[in-house]
The first five atom37 places (N, CA, C, CB, O) and aatype in JSON, in Angstrom:
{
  "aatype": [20, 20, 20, 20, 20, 20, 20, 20, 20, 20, 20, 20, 20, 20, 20, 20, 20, 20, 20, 20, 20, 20, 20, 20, 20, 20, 20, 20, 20, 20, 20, 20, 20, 20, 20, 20, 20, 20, 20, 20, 20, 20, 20, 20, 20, 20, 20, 20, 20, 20, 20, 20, 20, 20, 20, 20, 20, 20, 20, 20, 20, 20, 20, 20, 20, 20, 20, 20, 20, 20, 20, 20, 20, 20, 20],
  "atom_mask": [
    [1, 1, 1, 1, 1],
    [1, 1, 1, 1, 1],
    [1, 1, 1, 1, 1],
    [1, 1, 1, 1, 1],
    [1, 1, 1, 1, 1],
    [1, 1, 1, 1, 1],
    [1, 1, 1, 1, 1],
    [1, 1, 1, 1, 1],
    [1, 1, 1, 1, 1],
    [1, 1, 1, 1, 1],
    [1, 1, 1, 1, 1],
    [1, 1, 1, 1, 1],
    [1, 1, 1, 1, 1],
    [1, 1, 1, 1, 1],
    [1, 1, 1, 1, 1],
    [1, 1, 1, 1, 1],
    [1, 1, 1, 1, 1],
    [1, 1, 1, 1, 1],
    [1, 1, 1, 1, 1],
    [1, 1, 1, 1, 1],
    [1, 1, 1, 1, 1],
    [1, 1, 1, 1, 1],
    [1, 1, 1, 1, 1],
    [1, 1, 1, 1, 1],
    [1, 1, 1, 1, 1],
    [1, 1, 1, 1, 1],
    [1, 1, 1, 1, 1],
    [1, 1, 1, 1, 1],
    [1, 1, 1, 1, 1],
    [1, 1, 1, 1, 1],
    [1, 1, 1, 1, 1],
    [1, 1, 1, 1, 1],
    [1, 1, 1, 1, 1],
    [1, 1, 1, 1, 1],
    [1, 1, 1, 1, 1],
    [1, 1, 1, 1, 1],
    [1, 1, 1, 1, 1],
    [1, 1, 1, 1, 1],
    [1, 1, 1, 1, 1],
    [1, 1, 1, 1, 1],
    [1, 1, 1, 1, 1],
    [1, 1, 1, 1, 1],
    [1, 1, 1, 1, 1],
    [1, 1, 1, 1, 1],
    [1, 1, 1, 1, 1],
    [1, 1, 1, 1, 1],
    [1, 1, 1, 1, 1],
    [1, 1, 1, 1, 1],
    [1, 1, 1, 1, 1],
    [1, 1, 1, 1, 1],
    [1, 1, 1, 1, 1],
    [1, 1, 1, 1, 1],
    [1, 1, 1, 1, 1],
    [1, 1, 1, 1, 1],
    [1, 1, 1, 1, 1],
    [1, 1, 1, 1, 1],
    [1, 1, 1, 1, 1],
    [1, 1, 1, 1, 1],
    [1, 1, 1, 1, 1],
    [1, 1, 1, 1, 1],
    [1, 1, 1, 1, 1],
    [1, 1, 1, 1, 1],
    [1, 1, 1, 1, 1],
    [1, 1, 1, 1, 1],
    [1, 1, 1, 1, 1],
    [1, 1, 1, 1, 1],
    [1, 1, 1, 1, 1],
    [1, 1, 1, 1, 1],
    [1, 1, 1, 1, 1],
    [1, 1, 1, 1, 1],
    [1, 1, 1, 1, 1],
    [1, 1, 1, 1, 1],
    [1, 1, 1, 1, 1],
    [1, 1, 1, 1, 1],
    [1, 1, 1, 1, 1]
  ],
  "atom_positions": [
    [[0.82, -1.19, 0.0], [0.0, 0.0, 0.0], [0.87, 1.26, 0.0], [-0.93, 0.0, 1.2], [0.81, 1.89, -1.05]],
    [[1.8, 1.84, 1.13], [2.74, 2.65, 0.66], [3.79, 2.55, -0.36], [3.22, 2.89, 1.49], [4.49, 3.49, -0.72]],
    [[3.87, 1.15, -0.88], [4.87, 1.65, -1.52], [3.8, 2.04, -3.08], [6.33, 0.44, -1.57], [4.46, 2.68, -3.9]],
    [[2.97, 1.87, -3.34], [1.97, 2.39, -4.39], [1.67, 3.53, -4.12], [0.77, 1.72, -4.55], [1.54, 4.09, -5.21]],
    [[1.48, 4.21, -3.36], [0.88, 5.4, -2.77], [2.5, 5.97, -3.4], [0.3, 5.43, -0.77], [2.51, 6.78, -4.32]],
    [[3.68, 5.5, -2.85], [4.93, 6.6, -2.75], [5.25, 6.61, -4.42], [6.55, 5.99, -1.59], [5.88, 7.55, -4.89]],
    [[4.88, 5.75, -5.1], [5.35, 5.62, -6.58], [4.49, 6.05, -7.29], [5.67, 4.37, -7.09], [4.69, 6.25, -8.49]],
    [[3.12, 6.33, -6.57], [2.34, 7.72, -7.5], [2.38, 8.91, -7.07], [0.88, 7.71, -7.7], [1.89, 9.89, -7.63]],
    [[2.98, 8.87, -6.02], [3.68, 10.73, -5.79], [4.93, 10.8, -6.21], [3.86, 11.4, -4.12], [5.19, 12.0, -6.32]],
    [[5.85, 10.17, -6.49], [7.16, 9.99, -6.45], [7.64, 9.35, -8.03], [7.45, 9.01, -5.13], [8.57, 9.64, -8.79]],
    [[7.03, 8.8, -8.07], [7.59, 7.89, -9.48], [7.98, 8.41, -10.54], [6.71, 7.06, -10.08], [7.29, 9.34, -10.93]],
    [[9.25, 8.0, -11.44], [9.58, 7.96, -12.36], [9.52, 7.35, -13.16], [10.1, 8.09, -12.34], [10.5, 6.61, -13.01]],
    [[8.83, 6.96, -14.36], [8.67, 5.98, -14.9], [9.43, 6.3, -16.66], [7.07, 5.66, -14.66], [9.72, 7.44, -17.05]],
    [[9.62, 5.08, -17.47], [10.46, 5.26, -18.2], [10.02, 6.16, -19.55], [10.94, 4.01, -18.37], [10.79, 6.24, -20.51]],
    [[8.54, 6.93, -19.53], [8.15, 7.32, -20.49], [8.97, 9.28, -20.4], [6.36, 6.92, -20.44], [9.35, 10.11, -21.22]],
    [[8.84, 9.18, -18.75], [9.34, 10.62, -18.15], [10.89, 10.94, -18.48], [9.16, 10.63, -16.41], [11.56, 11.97, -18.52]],
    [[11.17, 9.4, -18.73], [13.01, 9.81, -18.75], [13.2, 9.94, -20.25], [14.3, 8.36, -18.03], [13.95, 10.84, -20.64]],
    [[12.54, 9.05, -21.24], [12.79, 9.22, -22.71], [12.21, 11.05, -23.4], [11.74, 7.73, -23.48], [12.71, 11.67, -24.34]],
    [[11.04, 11.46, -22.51], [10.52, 12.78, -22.71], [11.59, 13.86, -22.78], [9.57, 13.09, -21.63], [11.84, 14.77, -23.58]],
    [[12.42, 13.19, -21.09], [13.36, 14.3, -20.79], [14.76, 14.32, -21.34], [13.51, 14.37, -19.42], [15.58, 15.23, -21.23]],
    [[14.95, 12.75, -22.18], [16.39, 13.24, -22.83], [16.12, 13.68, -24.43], [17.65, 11.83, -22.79], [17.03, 13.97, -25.21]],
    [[14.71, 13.69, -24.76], [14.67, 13.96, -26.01], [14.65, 15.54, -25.79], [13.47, 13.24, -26.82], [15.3, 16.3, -26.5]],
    [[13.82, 15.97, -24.73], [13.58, 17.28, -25.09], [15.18, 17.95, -24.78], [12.19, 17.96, -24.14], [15.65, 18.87, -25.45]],
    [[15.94, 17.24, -23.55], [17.58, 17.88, -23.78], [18.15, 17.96, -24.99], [18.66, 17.11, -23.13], [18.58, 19.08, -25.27]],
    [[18.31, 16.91, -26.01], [18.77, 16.72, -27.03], [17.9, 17.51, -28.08], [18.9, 15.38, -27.16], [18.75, 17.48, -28.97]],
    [[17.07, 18.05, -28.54], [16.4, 18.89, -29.18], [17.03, 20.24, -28.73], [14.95, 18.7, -28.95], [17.63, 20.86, -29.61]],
    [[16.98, 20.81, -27.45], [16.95, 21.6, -27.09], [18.85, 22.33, -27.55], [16.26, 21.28, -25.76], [19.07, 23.29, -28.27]],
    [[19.71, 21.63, -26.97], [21.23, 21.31, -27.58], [20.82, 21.47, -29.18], [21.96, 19.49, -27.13], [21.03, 22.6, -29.6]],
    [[20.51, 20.95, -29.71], [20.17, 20.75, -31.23], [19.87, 22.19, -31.63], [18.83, 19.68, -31.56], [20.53, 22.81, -32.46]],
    [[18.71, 22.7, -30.9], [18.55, 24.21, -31.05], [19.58, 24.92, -30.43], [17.29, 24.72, -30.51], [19.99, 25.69, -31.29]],
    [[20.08, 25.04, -29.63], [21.05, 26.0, -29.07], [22.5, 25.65, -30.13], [21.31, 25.66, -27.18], [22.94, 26.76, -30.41]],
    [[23.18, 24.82, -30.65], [23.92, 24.89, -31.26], [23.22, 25.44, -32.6], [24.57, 23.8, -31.15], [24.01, 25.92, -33.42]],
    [[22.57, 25.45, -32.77], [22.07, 25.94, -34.81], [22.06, 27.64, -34.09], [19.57, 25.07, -35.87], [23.02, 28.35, -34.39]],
    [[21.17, 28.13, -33.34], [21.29, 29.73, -33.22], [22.77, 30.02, -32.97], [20.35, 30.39, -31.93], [23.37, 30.95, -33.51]],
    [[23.4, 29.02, -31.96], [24.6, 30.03, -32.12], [25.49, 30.07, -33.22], [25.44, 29.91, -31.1], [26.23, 31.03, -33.44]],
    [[25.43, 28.97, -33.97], [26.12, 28.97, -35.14], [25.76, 30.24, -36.05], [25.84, 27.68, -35.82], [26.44, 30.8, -36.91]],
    [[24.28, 30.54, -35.53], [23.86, 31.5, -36.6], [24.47, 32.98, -36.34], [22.21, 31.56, -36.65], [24.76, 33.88, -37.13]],
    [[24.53, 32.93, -35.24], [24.99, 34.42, -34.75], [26.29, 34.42, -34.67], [24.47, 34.91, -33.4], [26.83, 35.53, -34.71]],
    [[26.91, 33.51, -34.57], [28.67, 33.77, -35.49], [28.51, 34.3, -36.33], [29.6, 32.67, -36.14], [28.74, 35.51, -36.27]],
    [[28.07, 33.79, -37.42], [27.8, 33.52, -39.31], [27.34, 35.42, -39.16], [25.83, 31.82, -40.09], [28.11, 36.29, -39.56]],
    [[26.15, 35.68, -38.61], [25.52, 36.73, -38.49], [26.94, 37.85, -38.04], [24.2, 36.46, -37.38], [27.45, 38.58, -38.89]],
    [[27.36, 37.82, -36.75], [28.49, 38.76, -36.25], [29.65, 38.64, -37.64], [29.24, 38.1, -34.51], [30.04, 39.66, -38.21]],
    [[29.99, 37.57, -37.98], [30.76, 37.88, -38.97], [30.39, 38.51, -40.42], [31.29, 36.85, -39.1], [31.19, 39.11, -41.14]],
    [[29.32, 38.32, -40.66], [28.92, 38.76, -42.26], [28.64, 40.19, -42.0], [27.45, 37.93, -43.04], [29.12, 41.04, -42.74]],
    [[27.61, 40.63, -40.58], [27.15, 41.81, -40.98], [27.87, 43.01, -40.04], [25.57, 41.75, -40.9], [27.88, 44.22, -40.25]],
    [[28.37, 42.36, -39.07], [29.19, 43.37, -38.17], [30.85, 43.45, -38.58], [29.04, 42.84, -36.5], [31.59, 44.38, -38.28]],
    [[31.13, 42.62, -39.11], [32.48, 42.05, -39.6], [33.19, 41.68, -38.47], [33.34, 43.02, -40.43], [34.3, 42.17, -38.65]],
    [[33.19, 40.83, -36.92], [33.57, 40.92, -35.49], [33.61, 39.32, -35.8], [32.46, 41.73, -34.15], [32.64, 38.57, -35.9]],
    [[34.95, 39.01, -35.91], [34.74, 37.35, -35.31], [35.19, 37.08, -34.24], [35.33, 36.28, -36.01], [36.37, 37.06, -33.9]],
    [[33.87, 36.73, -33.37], [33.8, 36.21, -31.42], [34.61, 35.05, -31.18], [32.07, 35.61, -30.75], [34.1, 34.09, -30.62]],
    [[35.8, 35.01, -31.54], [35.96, 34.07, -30.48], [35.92, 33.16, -29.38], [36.11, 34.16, -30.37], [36.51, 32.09, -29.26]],
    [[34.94, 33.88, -28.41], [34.71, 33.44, -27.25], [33.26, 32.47, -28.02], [34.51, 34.82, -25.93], [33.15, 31.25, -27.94]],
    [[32.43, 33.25, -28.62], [31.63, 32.22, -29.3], [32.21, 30.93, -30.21], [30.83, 32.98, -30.13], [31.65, 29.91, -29.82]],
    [[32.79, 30.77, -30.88], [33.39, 29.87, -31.43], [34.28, 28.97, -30.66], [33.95, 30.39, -32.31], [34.5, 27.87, -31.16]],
    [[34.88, 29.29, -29.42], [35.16, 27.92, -28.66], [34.0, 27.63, -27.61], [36.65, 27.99, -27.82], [34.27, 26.8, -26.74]],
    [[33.1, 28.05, -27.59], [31.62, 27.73, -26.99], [31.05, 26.21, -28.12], [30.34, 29.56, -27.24], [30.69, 25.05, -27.91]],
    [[31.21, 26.86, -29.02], [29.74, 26.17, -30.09], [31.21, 25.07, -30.7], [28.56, 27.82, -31.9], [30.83, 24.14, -31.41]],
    [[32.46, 25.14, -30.5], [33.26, 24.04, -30.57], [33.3, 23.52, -29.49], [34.41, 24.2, -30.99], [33.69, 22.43, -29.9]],
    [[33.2, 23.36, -28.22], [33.19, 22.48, -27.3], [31.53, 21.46, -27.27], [33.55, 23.43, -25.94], [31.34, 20.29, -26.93]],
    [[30.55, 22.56, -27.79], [29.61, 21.91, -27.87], [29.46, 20.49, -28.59], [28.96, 22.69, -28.26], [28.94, 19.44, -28.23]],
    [[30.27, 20.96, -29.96], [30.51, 19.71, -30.75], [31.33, 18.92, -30.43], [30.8, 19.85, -31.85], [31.01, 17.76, -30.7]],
    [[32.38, 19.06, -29.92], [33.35, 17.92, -29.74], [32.98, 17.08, -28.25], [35.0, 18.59, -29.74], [33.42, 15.98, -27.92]],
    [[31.88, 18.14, -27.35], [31.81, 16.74, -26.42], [30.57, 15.85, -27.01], [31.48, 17.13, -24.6], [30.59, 14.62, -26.93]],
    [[29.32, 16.69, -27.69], [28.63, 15.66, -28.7], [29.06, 14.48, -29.05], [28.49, 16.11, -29.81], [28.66, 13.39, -28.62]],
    [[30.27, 14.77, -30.18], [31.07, 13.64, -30.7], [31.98, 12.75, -30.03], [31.73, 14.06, -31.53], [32.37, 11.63, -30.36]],
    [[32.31, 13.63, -28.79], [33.06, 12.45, -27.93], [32.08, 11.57, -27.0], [34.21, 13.16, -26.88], [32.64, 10.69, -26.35]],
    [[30.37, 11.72, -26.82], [30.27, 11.11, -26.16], [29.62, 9.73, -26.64], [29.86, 11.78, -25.37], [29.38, 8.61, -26.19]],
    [[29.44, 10.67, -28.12], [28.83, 9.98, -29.13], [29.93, 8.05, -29.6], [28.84, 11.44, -30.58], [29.58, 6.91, -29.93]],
    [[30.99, 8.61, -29.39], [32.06, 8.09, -29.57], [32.11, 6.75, -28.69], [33.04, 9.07, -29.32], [32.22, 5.58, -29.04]],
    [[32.0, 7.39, -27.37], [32.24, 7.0, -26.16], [31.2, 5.9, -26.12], [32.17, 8.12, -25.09], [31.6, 4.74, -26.19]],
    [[29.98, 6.12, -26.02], [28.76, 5.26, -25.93], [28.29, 4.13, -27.31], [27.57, 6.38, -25.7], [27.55, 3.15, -27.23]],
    [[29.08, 4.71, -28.63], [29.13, 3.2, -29.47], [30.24, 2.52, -28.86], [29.42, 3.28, -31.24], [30.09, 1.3, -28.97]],
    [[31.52, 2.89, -28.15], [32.5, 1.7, -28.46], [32.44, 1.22, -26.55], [34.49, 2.35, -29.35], [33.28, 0.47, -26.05]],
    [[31.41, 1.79, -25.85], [30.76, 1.01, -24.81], [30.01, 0.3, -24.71], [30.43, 1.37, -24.2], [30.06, -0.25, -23.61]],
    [[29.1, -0.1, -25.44], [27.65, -0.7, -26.03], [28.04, -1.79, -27.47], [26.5, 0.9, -26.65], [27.13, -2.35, -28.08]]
  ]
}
C-alpha cells in the first residue's frame, strides 16, 4: 500500500526519462544551430569574429562527438 501510494507521488517511470532526454537533445540541437547562426551573423554583418563564441559552439561539438564516440564503443 505505501509503496503504491509513494510511486504515484514519487515515481519515475520510463516514459518521463525518454521525454526528458529527447527534449535535452532537441533543445542542444537548437542551441547549437542559433549560435552557429549568430557567429555567421556577427561575422557577415558586423564584420567581429567572437571568439569566445566559437570555442563555446566548438566544445559543444566535440563533447557531442566524444560522447557519441564514447557510448558506441561502450555498447
Amino acid at each position: 500500500m505505501y509503496k503504491n501510494m509513494f510511486s504515484n507521488w514519487f515515481g519515475i517511470d520510463e516514459r518521463f526519462v525518454m521525454h526528458r532526454y529527447i527534449s535535452t537533445r532537441w533543445s542542444v540541437l537548437v542551441g547549437v544551430i542559433l549560435m552557429a547562426i549568430w557567429v555567421n551573423y556577427e561575422y557577415l554583418v558586423n564584420d567581429t569574429l567572437r571568439i569566445d563564441l566559437l570555442i563555446i559552439l566548438l566544445a559543444m561539438a566535440v563533447t557531442k562527438v566524444g560522447v557519441m564516440i564514447y557510448y558506441h564503443l561502450a555498447h
